[in-house]
Steps between C-alpha positions, in 0.01 A plus 500: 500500500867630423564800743875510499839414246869472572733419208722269678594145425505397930391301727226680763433465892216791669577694802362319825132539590629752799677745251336798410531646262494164171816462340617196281900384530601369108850310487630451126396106431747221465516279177314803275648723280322804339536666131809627546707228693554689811694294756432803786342466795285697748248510818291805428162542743181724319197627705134403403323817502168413361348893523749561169282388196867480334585114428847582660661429852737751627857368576568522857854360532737280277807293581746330252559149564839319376199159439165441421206348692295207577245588714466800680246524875457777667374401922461741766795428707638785715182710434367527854820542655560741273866372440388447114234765463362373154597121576748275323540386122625186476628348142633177366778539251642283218827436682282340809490883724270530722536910555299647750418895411410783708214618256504887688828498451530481092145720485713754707811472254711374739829284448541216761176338425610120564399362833608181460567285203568098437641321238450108681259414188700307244268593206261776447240603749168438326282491802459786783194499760470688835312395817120661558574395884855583557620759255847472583458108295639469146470197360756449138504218241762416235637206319580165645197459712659793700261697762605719741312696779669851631459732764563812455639621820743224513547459054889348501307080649259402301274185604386243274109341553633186456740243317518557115218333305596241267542510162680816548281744300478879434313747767286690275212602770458520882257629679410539859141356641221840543391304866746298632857663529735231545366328152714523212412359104736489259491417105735410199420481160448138474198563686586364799384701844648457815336595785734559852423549846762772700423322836632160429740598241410224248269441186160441604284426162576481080246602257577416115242449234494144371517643100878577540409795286461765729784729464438765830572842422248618819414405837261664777345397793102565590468873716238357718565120484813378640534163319435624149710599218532580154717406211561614150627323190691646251493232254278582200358110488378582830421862573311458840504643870430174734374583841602269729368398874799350710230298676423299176830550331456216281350695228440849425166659622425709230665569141439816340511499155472783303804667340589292214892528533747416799464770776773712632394645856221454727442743789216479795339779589460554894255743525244274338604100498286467209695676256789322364709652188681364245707543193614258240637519145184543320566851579180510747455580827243355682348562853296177626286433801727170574221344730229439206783546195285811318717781344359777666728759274734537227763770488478704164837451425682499160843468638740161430526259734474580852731316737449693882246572631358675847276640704511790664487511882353810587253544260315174412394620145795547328736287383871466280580304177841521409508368103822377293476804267612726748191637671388449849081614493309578824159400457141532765271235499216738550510557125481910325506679213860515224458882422830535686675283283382663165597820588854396577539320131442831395752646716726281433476562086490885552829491699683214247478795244555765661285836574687760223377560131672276282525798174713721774300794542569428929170477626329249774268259418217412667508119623398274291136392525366129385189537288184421746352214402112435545581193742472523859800450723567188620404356798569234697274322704575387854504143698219313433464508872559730763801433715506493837671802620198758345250245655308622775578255761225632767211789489175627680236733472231579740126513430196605620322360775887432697549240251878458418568316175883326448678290266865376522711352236805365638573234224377697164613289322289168569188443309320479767145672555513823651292567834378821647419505853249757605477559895294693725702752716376528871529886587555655833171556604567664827752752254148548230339605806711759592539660201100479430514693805762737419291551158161602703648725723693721181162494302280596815779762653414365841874516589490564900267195581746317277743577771313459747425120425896470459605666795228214716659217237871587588703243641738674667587881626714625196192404307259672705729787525535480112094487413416821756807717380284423118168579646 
């Protein structure tokens, strides 16, 4: 279900998971040109404010750019310390930058919003990821097999993971293993994937499909399982994801078939490791459950091709599309109704003509209303399965008798029969007793025996002392 719209041709990257409130950085796109053969450029950061019905973000900052973008991530370095309140943008440029941003900065209006910038790339930067274990990790991919690891509190010397694969190929994807921190996979468009290990500095395992048709346009490693990965093929005689398992890495594990042209972008949700989406050049996109290869949603989309697309890290549901006709849509998974959407066609064709009388006589119109029809609004169903961040992972209830019944759902999203445990709970007897006691002596109004069998009970003097100042 579409909730939100921006009219820009750009590439996309969500505020961190520890940012409140949403926002969404857009840097103009590299290699695209809109209607009107704009060569400008821009960084421009809009907040997702999903109690407006409106289909439009409000702006929150913009800064020109003298080049276009790449990639574009946005981590979380410099949050906690408070040194970069709203964390760091970083973007790969055509000329091979690597710019860091101070993302506060621009949303403030502010001039000096370079931290640090590189130009060591020799060819455009088409690959950007940043460390889940040590934020202050950027990893960067360009042409000629080059790969380069940065820290950002020391950005001027780079490292390298390891001596430059051979052939020499475009870096078109890296990304940074979800479990193990020091592994590293990167992929060309040949359809190699490289897989590197930070510790010893080298290559430690290749994975290429023996078709030679895979072109890779996407690469993602497993949330929950450290030695599995993704991969997406943009060639239209073979529009499949391939899951891979590095343990068995002659082969792919599973191929998921289903979009009928080469696909663009893959992204893995990590709220819920069985929801994987894609987008290819059929002009669909697709949200699978990778493990058993079922579509468990399609996006009602009617926009071109999409070619970047993204979770978002703070709320699970929603997600970004950015499309080649100059849109970038924010959709939820948990599906919705499109009233929103038909109200702001008419909007839109009220304000394109303007609100005066056309014969001159001066006076307002009303806005223009669409004639009702008798159908009912749309509306969009959710996953065929409910993901795991709204599933209850534990719950109890008490019934009679002291019996305590439980159930827990840790992994909701196994098949696996479902057990409820139902337990007697052992009471405090000697605590029942008291309170039976307690009961009898309010009913009856014998309070000053009460007292009396309290005061010969007490264990010590401020007890005693207690029980006769009652009586």
């Amino acid at each position: 279900m579409k909730l939100k719209e921006i009219n820009r041709t750009a590439i996309q990257s969500w505020s961190p998971a520890q940012h409140h409130p949403i926002y969404l950085a857009t840097g103009t796109s590299a290699q695209q040109l809109d209607a009107s053969f704009s060569t400008n450029a821009s960084l421009e950061f809009f907040e997702l404010d999903l109690g407006d019905p409106s289909l439009d973000m409000k702006s929150c900052g913009s800064l020109s750019s003298t080049h276009r973008y790449h990639q574009l991530v946005w981590g979380p370095f410099g949050m906690d310390s408070q040194g970069y309140p709203s964390g760091v943008l970083i973007a790969g440029g055509e000329n091979g930058n690597v710019i860091l941003y101070d993302a506060a900065k621009i949303m403030a209006g502010e001039s000096d919003v370079i931290i640090a910038e590189s130009d060591r790339h020799t060819g455009p930067v088409r690959a950007l990821d940043v460390n889940h274990f040590q934020t202050n990790l950027v990893a960067s991919g360009g042409n000629e097999s080059e790969i380069y690891i940065w820290d950002m509190n020391n950005f001027g010397s780079p490292m390298t993971p390891g001596p430059k694969a051979q052939p020499q190929e475009d870096i078109n994807c890296v990304a940074w293993n979800k479990q193990v921190q020091h592994i590293l996979a990167s992929a060309s468009p040949s359809g190699r994937t490289s897989v590197w290990d930070l510790r010893k500095n080298d290559l430690i395992i290749k994975v290429s499909d023996h078709s030679n048709r895979m072109r890779c346009s996407g690469l993602a490693w497993n949330p929950e399982v450290a030695t599995q990965l993704v991969l997406a093929s943009e060639d239209d005689r073979l529009p499949v994801i391939q899951m891979w398992d590095l343990r068995f890495a002659t082969s792919p594990l599973k191929i998921l078939e289903h979009h009928t042209r080469g696909v663009l972008a893959i992204a893995w949700s990590l709220a819920d490791p069985e929801l994987l989406l894609s987008c290819g050049k059929d002009s669909r996109i697709l949200c699978w459950n990778p493990n058993t290869g079922e579509v468990l949603y399609e996006m009602p989309t009617s926009s071109q091709w999409c070619f970047d697309i993204q979770w978002c890290p703070r709320n699970p549901a929603v997600l970004s599309a950015a499309s080649f006709d100059g849109h970038i849509d924010i959709y939820s998974i948990m599906g919705g109704s499109s009233q929103a959407q038909n109200q702001r066609q008419a909007d839109q064709i009220s304000n394109s003509f303007g609100n005066m009388d056309p014969f001159g006589m001066g006076q307002t119109l009303p806005p223009l209303q669409l004639p009702q029809t008798t159908t009912t609004p749309t509306t969009v169903n959710p996953l065929k399965k409910p993901p795991k961040w709204i599933c209850r992972p534990v719950g109890a209830s008490f019934a009679f008798g002291g019996k305590l019944v439980s159930m827990e759902n840790t992994k909701p999203q196994q098949h696996t029969s479902h057990v409820v445990h139902i337990s007697q709970v052992v009471t405090e007897t000697a605590f029942l007793e008291r309170s039976s006691q307690l009961q009898a002596t309010l009913s009856s109004g014998s309070f000053v025996d009460f007292c009396q069998e309290k005061i010969s009970a007490a264990g010590n003097e401020f007890e005693r002392t207690v029980w006769s100042f009652l009586k």
